[in-house]
C-alpha positions as CSV (number, residue, x, y, z in Angstrom):
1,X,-33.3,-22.3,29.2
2,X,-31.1,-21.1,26.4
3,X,-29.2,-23.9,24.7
4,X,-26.6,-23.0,22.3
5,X,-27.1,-24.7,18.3
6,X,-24.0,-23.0,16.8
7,X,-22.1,-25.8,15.2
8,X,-18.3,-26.4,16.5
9,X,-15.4,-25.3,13.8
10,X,-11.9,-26.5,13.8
11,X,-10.3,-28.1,16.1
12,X,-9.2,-28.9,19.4
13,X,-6.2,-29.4,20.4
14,X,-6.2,-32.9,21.7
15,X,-7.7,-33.8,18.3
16,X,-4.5,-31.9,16.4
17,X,-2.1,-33.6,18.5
18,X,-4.0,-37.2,18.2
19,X,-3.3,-36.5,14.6
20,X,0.2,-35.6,14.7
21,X,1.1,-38.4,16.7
22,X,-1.0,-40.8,14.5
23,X,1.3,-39.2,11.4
24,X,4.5,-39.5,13.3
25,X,4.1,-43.1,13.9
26,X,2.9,-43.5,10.5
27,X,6.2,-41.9,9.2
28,X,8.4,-43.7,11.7
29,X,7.2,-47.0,10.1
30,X,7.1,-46.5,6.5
31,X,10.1,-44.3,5.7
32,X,12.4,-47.1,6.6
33,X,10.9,-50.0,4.4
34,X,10.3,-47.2,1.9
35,X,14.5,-46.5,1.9
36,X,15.2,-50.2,1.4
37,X,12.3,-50.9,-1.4
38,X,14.3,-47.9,-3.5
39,X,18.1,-49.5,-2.5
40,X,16.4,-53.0,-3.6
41,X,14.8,-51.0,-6.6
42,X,18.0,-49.1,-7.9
43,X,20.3,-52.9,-7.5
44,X,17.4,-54.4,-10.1
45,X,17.5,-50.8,-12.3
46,X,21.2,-51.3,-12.2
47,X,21.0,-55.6,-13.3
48,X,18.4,-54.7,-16.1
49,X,20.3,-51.8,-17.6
50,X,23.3,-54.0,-17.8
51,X,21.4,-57.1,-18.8
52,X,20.1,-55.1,-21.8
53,X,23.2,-53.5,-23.0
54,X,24.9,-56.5,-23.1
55,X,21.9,-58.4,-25.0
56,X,21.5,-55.2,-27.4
57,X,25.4,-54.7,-28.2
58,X,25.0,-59.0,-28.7
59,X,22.0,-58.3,-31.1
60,X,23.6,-55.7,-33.2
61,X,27.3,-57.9,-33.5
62,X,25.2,-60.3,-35.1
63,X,23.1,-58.1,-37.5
64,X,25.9,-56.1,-38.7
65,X,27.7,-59.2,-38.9
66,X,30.9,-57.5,-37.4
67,X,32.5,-58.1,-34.0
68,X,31.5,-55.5,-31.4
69,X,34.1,-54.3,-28.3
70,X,32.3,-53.1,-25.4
71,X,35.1,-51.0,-23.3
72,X,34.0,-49.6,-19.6
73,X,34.4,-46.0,-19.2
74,X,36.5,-45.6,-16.1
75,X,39.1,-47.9,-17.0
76,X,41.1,-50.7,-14.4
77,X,40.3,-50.3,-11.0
78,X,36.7,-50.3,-8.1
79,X,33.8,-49.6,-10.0
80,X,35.4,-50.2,-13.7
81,X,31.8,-51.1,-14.8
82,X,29.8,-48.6,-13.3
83,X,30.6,-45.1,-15.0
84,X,29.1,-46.5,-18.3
85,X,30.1,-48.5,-21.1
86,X,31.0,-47.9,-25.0
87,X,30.3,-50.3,-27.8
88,X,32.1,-49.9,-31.3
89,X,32.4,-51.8,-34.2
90,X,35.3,-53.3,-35.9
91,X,34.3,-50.1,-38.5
92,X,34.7,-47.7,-35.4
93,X,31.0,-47.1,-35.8
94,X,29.2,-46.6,-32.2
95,X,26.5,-49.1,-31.0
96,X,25.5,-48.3,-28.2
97,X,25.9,-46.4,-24.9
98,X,25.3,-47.3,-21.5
99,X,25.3,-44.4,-19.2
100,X,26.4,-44.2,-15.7
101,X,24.3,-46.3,-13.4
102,X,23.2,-43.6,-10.6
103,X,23.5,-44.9,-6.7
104,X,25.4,-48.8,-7.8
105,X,28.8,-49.8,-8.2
106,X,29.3,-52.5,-11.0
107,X,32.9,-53.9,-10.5
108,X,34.5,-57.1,-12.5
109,X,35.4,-59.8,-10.2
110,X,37.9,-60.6,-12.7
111,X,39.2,-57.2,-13.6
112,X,37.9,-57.2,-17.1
113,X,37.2,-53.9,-19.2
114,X,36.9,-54.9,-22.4
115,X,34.6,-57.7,-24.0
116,X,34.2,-58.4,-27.5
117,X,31.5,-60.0,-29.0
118,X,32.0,-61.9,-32.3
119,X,29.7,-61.9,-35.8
120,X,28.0,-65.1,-34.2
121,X,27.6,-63.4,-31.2
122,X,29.6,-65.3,-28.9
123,X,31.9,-63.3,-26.3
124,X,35.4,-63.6,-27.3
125,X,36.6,-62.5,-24.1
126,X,36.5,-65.9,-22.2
127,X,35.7,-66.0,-19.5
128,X,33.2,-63.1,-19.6
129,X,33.6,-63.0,-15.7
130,X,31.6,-62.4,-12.9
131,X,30.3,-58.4,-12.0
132,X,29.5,-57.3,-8.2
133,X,26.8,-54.9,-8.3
134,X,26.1,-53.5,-4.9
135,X,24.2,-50.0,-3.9
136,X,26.6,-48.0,-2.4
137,X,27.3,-48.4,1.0
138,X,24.9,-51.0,1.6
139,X,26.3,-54.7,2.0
140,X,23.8,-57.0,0.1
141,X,24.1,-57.4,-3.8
142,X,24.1,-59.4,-7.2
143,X,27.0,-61.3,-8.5
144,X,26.4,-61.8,-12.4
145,X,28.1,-64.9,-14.0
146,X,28.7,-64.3,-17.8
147,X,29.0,-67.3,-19.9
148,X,30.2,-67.8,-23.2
149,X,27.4,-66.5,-25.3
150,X,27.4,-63.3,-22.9
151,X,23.8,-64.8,-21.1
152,X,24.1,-63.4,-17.4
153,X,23.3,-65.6,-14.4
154,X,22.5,-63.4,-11.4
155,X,22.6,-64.5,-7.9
156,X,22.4,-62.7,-4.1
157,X,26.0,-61.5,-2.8
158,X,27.3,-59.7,-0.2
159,X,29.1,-56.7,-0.7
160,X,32.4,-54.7,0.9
């Protein structure tokens, strides 16, 4: 009797194409929750930038004990918000930058491009408004409230 030891190498192919369909359903289940984790991801990204310009260009109106006008980049119109922002003191001295924000729209409800925060650090531009921020082409967003002191209240909205 002569039995063969030789150990097997590779694979076969029912064991190749177990695998690939194995990795195909795997694929056909993640990339889709994957795609709205980053949409839910870049809408946050977008609210925090925001959030943090405004409290910075807030911060430094106070400490330099000047007013500070914020002025959107793009002007009147969809999307005034969301090509970036400039903040300059009553000295013409810039305080800060926000740069475009990448995949969102950030439009004022209100059509507001300019806000101005006083020495105190209250928002001379009353009301402050509300700002849509929506991932482009999707229809689920934020809505943020500014109040007097330039504090942002963000809610869920749905977008056009």
């Amino acid at each position: 009797m002569n039995v063969d030891t030789r150990r097997q190498q590779g694979l076969t192919l029912i064991e190749l194409m177990v695998t690939l369909a194995v990795a195909i359903i795997l694929t056909l289940t993640v990339v889709p929750a994957y795609q709205g984790m980053i949409a839910t991801n870049r809408i946050a990204n977008g609210n925090n930038e925001f959030k943090s310009f405004l409290q910075l260009v807030r911060s430094e109106a106070m400490k330099r004990d000047r007013s500070v006008t914020i002025t959107s980049n793009n002007g009147a119109g969809a999307n005034e918000w969301g090509g970036g922002a400039t903040a300059v003191d009553s000295d013409g001295v810039t305080v800060a930058v926000l740069p475009a924000l990448n995949g969102v729209t950030l439009d004022s409800t209100t059509g507001v491009t300019t806000l101005v925060f006083t020495s105190r650090g209250f928002l001379e531009t009353t009301p402050g408004g509300n700002f849509d921020l929506c991932k482009d082409g999707d229809t689920e967003g934020r809505i943020m409230t500014m109040n007097s002191l330039g504090h942002l209240a963000v809610n869920s909205t749905g977008c056009s």
